[in-house]
ZAMARKE-20612 format. One record per atom (N, C-alpha, C, O, CB): residue in one letter; atom name; y, x, z. Coordinates in steps of 0.02 Angstrom, whole numbers. Glycine has a CB too. Layout:
BEGIN
(A CA (Y X Z))
...
END
This chain:
BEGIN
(X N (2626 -1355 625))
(X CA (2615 -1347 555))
(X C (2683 -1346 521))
(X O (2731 -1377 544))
(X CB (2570 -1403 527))
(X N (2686 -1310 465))
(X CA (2781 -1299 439))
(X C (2736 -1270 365))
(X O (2683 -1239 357))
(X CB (2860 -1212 502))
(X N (2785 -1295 320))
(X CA (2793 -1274 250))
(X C (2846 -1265 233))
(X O (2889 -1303 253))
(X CB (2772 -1308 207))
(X N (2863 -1209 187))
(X CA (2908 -1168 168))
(X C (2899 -1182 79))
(X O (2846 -1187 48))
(X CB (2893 -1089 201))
(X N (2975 -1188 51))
(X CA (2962 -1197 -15))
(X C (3021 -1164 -41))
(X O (3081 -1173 -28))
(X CB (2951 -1270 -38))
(X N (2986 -1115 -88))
(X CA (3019 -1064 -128))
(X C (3068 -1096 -180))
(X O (3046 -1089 -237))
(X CB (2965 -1021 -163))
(X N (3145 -1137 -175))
(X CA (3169 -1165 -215))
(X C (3180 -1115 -297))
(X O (3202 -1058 -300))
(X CB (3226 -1189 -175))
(X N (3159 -1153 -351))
(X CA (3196 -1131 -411))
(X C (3110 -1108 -444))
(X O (3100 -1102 -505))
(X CB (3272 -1056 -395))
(X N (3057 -1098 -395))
(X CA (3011 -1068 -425))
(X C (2946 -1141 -402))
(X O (2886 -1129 -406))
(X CB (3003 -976 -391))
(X N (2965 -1196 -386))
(X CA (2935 -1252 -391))
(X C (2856 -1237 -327))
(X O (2816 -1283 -317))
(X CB (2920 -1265 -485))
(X N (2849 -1172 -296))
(X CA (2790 -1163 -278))
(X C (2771 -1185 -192))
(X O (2817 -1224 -176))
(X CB (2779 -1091 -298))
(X N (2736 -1178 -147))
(X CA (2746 -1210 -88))
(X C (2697 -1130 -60))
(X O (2657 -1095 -91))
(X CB (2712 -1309 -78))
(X N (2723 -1125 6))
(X CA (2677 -1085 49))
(X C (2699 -1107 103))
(X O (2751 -1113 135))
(X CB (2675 -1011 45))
(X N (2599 -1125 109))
(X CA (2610 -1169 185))
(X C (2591 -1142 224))
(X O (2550 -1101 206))
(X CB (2583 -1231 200))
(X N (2600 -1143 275))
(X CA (2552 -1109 332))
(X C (2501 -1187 380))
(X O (2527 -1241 393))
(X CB (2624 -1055 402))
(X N (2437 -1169 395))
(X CA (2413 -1230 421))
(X C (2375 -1186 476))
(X O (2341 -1136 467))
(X CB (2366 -1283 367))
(X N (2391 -1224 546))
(X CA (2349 -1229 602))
(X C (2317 -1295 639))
(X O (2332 -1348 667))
(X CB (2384 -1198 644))
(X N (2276 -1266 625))
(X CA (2241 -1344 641))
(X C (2171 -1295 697))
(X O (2138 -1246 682))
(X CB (2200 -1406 536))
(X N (2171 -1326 746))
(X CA (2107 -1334 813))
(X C (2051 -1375 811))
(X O (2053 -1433 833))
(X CB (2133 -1362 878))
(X N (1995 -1348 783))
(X CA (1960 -1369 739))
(X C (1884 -1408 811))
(X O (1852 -1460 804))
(X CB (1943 -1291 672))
(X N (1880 -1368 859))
(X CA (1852 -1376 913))
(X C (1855 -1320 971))
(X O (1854 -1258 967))
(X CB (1793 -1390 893))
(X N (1858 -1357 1016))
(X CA (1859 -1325 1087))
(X C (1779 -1321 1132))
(X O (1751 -1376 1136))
(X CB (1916 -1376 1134))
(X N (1746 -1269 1161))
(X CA (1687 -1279 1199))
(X C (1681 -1214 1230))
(X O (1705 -1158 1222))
(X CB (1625 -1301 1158))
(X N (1631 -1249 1278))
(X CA (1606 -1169 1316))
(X C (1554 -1145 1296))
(X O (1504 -1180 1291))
(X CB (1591 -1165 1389))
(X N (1554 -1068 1279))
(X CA (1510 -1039 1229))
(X C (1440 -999 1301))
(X O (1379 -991 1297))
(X CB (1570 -966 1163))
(X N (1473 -989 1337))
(X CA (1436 -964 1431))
(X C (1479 -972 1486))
(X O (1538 -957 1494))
(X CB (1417 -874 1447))
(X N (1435 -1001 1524))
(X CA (1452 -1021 1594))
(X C (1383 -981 1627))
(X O (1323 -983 1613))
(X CB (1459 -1116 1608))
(X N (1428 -939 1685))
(X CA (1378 -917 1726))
(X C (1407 -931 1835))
(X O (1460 -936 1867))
(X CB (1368 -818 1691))
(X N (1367 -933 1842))
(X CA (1405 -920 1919))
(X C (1344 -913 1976))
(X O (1295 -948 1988))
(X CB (1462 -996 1944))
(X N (1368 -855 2004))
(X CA (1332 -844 2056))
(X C (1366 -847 2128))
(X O (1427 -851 2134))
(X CB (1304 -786 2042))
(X N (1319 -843 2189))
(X CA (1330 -866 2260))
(X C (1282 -846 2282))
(X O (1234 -880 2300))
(X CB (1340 -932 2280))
(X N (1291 -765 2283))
(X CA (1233 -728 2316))
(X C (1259 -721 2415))
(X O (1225 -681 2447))
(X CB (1227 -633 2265))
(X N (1314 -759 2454))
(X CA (1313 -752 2506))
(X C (1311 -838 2533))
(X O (1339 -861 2582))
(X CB (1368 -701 2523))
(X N (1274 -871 2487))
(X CA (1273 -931 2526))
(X C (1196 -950 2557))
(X O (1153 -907 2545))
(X CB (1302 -991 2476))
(X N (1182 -991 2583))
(X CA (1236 -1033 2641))
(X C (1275 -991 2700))
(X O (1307 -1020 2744))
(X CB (1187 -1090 2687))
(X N (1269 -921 2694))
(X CA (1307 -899 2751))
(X C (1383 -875 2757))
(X O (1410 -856 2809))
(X CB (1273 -853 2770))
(X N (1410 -881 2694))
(X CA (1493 -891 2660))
(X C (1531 -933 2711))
(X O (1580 -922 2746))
(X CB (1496 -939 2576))
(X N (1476 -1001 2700))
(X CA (1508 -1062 2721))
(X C (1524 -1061 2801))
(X O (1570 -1098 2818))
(X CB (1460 -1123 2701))
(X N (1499 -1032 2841))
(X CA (1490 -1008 2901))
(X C (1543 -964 2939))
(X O (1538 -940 2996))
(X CB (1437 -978 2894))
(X N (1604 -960 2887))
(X CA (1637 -882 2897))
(X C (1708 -933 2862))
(X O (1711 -980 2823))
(X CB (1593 -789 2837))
(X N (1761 -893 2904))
(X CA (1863 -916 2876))
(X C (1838 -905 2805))
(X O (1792 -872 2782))
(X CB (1957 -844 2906))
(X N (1888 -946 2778))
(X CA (1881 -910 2703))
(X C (1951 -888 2682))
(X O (2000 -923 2669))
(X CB (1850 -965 2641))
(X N (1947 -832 2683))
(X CA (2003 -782 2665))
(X C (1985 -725 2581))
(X O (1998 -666 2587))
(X CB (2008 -725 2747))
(X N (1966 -742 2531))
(X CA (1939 -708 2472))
(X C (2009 -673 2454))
(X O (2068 -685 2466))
(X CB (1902 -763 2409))
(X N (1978 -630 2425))
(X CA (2015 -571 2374))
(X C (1963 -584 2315))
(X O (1902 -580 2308))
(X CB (2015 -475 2408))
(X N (2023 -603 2275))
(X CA (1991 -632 2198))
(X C (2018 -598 2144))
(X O (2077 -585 2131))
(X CB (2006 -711 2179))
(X N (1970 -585 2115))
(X CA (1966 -525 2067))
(X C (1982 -583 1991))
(X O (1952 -636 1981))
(X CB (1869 -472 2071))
(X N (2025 -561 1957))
(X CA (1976 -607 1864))
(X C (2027 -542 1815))
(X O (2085 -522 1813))
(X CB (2015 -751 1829))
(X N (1949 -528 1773))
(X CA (1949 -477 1715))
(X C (1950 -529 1644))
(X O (1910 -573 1627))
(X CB (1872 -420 1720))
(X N (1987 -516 1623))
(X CA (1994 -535 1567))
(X C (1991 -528 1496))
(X O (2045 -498 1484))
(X CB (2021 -544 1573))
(X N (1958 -537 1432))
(X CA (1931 -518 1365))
(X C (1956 -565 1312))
(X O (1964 -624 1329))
(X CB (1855 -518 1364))
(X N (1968 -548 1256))
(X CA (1977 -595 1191))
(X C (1939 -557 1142))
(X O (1937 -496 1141))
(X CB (2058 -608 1164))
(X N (1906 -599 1097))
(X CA (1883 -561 1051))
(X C (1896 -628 996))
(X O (1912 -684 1015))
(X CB (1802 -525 1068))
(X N (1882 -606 912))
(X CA (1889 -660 869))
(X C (1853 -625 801))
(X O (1854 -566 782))
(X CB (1971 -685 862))
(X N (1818 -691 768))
(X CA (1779 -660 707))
(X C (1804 -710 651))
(X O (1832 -764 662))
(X CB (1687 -658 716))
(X N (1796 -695 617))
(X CA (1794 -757 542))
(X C (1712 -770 527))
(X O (1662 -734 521))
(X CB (1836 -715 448))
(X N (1728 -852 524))
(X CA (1672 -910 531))
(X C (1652 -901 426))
(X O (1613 -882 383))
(X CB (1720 -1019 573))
(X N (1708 -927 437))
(X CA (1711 -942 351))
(X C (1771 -951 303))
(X O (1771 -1012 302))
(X CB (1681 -1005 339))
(X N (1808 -938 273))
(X CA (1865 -951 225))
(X C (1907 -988 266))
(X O (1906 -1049 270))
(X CB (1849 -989 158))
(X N (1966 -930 312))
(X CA (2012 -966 347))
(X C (1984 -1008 412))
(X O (2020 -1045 446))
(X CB (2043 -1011 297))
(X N (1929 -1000 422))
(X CA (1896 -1028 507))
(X C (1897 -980 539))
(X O (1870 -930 515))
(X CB (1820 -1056 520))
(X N (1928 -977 605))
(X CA (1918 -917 645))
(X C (1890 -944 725))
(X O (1911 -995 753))
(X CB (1996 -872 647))
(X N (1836 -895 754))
(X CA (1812 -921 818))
(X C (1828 -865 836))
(X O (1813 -814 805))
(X CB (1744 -949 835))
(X N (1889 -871 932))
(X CA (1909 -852 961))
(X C (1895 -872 1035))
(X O (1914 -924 1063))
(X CB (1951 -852 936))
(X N (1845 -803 1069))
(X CA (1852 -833 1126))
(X C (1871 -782 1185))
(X O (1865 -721 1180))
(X CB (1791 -871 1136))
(X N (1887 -806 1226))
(X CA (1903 -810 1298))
(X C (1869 -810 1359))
(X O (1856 -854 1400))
(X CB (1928 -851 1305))
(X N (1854 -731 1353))
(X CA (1831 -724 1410))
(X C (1836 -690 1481))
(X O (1843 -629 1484))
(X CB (1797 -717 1395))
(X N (1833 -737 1550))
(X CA (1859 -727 1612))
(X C (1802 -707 1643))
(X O (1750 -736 1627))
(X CB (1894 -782 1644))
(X N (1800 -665 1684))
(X CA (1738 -661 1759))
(X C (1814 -658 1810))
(X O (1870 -632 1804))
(X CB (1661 -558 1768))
(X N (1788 -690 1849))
(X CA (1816 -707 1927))
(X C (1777 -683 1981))
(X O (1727 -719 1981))
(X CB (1821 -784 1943))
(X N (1772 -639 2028))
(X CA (1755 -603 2091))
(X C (1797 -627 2155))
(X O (1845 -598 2183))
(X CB (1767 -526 2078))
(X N (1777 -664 2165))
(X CA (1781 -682 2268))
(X C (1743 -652 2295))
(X O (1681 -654 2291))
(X CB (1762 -756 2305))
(X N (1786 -612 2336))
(X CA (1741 -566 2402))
(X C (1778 -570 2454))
(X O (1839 -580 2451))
(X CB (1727 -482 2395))
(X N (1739 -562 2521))
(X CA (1750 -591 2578))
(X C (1786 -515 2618))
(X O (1796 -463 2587))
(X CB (1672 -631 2610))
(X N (1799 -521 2673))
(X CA (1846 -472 2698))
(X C (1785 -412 2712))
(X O (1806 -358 2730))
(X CB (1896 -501 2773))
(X N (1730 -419 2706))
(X CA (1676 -364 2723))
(X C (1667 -332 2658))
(X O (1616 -298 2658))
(X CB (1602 -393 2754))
(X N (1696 -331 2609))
(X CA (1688 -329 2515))
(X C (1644 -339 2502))
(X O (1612 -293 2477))
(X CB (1696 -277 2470))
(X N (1610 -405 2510))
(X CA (1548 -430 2507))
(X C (1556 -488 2440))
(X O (1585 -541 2450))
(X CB (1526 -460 2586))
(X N (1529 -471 2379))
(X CA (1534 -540 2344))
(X C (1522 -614 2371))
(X O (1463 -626 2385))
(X CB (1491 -535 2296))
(X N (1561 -656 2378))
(X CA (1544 -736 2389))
(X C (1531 -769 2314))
(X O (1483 -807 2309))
(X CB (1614 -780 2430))
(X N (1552 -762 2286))
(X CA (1543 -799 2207))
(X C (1579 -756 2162))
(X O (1626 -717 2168))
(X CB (1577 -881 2197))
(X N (1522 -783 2089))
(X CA (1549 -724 2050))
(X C (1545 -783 1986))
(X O (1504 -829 1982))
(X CB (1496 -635 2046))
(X N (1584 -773 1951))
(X CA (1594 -835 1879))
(X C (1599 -809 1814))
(X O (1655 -784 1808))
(X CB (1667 -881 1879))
(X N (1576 -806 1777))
(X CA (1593 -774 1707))
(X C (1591 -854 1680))
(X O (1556 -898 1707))
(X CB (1529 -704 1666))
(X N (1643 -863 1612))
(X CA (1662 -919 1572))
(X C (1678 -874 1508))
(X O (1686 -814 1518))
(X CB (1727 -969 1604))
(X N (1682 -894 1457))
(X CA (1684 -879 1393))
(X C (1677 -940 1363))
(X O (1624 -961 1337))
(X CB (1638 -832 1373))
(X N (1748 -981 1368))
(X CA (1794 -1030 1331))
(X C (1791 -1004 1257))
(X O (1793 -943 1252))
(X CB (1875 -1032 1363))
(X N (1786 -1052 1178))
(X CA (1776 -1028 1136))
(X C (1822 -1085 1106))
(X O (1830 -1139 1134))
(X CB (1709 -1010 1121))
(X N (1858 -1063 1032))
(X CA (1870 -1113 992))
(X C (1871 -1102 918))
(X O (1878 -1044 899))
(X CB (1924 -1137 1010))
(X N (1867 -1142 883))
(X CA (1869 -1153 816))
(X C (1957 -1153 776))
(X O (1998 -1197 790))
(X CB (1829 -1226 811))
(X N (1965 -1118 747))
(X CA (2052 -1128 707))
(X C (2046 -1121 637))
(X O (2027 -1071 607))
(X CB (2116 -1064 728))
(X N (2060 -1165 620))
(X CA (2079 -1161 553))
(X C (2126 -1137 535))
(X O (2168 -1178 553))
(X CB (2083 -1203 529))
(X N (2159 -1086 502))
(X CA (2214 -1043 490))
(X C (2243 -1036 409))
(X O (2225 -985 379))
(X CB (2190 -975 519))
(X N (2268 -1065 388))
(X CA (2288 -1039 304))
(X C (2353 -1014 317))
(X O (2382 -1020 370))
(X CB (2293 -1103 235))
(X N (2376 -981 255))
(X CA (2432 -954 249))
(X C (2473 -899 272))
(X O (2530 -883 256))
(X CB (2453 -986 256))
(X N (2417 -861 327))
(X CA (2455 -810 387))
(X C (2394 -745 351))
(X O (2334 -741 336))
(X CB (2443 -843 507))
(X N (2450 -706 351))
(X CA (2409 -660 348))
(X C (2432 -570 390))
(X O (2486 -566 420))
(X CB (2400 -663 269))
(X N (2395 -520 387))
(X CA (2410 -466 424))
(X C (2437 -488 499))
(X O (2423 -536 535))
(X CB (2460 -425 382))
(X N (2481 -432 505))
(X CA (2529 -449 584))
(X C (2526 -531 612))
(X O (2505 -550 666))
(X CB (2627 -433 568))
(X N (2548 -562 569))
(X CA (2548 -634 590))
(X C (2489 -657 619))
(X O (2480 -662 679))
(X CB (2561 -678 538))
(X N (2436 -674 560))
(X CA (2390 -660 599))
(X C (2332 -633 643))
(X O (2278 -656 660))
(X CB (2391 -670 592))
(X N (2350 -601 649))
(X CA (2324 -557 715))
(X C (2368 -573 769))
(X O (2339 -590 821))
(X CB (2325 -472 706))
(X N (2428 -573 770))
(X CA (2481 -613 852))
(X C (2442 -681 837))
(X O (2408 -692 887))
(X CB (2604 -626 847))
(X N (2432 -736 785))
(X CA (2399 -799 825))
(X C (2332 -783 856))
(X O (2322 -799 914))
(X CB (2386 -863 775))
(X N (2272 -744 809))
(X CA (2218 -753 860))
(X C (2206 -700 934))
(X O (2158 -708 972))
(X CB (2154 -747 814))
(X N (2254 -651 945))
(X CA (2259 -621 987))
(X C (2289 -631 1045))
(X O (2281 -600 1097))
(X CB (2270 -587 969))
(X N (2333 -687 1031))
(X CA (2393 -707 1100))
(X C (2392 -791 1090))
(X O (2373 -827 1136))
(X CB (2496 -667 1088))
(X N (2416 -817 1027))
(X CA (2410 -888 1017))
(X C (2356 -947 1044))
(X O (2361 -995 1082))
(X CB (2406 -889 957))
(X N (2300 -918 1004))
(X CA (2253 -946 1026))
(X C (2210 -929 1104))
(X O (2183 -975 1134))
(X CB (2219 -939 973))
(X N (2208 -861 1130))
(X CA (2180 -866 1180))
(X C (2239 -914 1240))
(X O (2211 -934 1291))
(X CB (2157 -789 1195))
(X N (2302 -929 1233))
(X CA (2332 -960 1253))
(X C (2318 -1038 1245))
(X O (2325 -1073 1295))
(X CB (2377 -937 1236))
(X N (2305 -1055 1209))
(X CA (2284 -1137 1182))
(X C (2200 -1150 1236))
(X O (2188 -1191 1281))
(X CB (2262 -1137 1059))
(X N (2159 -1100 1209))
(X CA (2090 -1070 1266))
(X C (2109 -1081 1341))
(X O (2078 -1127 1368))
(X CB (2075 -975 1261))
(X N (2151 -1050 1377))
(X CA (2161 -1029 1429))
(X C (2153 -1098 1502))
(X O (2120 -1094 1554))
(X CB (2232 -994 1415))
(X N (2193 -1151 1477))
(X CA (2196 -1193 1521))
(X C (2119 -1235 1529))
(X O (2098 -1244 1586))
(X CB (2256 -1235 1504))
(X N (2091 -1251 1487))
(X CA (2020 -1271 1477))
(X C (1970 -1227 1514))
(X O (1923 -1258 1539))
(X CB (2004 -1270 1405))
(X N (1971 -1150 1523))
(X CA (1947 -1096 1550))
(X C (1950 -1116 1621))
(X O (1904 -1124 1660))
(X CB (1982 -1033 1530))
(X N (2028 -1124 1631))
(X CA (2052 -1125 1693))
(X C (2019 -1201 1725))
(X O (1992 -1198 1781))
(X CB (2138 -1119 1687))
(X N (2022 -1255 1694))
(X CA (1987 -1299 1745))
(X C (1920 -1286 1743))
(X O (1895 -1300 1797))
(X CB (1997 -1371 1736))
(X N (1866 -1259 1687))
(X CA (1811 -1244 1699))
(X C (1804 -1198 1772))
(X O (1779 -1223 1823))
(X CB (1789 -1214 1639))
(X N (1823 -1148 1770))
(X CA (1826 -1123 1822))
(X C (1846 -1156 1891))
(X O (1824 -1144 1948))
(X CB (1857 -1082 1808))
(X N (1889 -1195 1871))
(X CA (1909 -1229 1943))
(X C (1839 -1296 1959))
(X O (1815 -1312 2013))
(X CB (2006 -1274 1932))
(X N (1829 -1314 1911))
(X CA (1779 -1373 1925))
(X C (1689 -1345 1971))
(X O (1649 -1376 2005))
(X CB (1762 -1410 1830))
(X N (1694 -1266 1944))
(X CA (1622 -1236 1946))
(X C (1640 -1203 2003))
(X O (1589 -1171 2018))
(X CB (1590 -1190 1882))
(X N (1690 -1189 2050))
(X CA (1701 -1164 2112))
(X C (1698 -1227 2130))
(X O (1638 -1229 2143))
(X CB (1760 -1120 2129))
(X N (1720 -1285 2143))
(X CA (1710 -1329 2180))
(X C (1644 -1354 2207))
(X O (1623 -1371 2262))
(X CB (1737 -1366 2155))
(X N (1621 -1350 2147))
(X CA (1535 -1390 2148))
(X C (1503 -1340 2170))
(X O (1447 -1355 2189))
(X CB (1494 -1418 2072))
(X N (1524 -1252 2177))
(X CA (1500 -1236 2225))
(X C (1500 -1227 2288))
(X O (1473 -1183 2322))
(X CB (1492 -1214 2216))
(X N (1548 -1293 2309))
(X CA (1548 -1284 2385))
(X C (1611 -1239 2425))
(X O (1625 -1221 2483))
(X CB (1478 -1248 2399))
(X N (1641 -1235 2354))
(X CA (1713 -1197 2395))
(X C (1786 -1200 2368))
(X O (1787 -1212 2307))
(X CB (1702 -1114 2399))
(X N (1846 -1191 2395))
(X CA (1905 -1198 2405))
(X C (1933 -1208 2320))
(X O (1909 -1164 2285))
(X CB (1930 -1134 2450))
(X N (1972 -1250 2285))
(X CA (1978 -1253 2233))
(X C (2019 -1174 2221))
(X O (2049 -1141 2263))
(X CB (2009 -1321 2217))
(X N (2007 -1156 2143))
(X CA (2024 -1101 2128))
(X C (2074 -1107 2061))
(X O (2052 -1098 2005))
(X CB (1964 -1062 2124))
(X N (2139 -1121 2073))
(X CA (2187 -1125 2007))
(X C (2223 -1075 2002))
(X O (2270 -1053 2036))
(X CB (2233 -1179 2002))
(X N (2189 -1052 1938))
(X CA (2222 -963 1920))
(X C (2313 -985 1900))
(X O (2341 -1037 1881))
(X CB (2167 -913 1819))
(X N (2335 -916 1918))
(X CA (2415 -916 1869))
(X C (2381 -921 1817))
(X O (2323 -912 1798))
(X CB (2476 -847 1866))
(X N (2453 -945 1788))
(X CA (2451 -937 1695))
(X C (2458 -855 1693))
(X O (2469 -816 1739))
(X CB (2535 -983 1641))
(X N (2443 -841 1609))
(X CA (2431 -790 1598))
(X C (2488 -777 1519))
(X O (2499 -823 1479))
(X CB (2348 -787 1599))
(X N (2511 -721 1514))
(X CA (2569 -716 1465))
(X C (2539 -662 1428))
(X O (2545 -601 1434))
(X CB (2647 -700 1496))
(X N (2497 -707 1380))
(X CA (2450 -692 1330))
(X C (2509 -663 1270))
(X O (2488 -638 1218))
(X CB (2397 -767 1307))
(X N (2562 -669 1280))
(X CA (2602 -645 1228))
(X C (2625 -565 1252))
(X O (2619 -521 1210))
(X CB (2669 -700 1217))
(X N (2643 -552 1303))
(X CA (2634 -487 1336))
(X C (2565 -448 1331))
(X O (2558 -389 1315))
(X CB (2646 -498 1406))
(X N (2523 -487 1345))
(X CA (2477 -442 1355))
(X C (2453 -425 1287))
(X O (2422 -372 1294))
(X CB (2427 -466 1400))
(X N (2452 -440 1234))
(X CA (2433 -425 1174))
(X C (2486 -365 1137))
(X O (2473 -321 1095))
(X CB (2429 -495 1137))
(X N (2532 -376 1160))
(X CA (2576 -337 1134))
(X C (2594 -255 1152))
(X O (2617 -212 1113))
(X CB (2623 -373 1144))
(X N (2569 -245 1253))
(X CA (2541 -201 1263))
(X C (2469 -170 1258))
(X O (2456 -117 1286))
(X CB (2557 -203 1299))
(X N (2424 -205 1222))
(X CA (2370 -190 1212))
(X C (2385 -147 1123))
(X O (2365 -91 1105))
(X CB (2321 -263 1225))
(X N (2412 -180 1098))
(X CA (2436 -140 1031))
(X C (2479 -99 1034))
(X O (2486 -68 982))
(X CB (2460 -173 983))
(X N (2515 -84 1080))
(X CA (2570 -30 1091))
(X C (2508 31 1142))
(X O (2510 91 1132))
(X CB (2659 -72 1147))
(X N (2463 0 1191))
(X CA (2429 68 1170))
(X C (2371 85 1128))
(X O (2343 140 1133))
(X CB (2412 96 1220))
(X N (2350 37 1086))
(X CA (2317 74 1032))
(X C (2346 95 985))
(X O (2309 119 943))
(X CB (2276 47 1007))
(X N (2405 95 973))
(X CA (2463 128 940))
(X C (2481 209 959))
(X O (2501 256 925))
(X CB (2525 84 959))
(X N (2466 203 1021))
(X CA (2482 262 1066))
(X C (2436 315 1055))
(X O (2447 373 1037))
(X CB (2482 244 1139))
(X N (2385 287 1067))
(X CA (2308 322 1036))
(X C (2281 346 987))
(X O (2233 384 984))
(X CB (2267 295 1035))
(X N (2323 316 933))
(X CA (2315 330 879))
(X C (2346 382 839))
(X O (2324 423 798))
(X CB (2320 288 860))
(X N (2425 366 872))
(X CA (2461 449 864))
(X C (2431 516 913))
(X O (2427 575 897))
(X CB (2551 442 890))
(X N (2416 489 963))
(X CA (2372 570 988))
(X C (2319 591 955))
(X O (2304 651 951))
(X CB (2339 572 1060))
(X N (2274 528 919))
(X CA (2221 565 884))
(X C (2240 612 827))
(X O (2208 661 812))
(X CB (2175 517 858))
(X N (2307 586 791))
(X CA (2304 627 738))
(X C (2342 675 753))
(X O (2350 721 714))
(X CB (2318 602 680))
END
């Protein structure tokens, strides 16, 4: 949180972030090769697709969430488990507006999201019976930035 004050003109512009709540909005997971997974090396090729999306709640509330599916498949490309999570949160946001904000709920916040995602996911592979699963971090600041550089791109070919 930081405030900025316009000396000589007595006025304040603040900017406020505040994390209003954290939860999981869906949890899914499937284990369409068990019990016979368990039976077999476990060597997976793991897939995770990744989504952000964000709406306005109400006057400066924004819900942003985060969503992962994870694909383990076995050396036959056979699904072993499949996970979708959609981590969600609450932000309270004053003071940001345009560009600004759009880089917090597009990269900021799914970053703040991410690690909470990440042990969900790790906790719901376990309990199903298999090898813990701790994703890399993810450089939510990159990836947002090529996601607007090509809808930028797209946009000059359309016209």
């Amino acid at each position: 949180m930081s405030e900025q004050t316009q000396e000589g003109q007595g006025q304040e512009d603040a900017v406020t972030f505040i994390l209003q709540r954290i939860y999981l909005k869906d949890v899914s997971f499937e284990s369409p090769r068990s019990p016979d997974a368990f039976l077999k090396q476990w060597k997976p090729r793991v897939n995770m697709e990744m989504n952000t999306k964000n709406s306005t709640l109400a006057e400066d509330n924004y819900e942003v969430v985060l969503s992962l599916t994870i694909t383990a498949k076995d050396e036959s490309d056979e699904t072993v488990y499949l996970i979708e999570v959609q981590q969600a949160g609450i932000f309270l946001i004053k003071g940001m507006e345009g560009e600004a904000l759009q880089v917090t709920l597009g990269s900021y916040c799914p970053n703040v999201l991410f690690p909470y995602a990440r042990e969900a996911i790790d906790a719901i592979v376990t309990k199903g019976s298999f090898p813990p699963l701790m994703l890399a971090p993810v450089n939510f600041d990159a990836i947002y930035q090529q996601v607007r550089a090509q809808a930028e791109a797209n946009n000059a070919n359309v016209q």
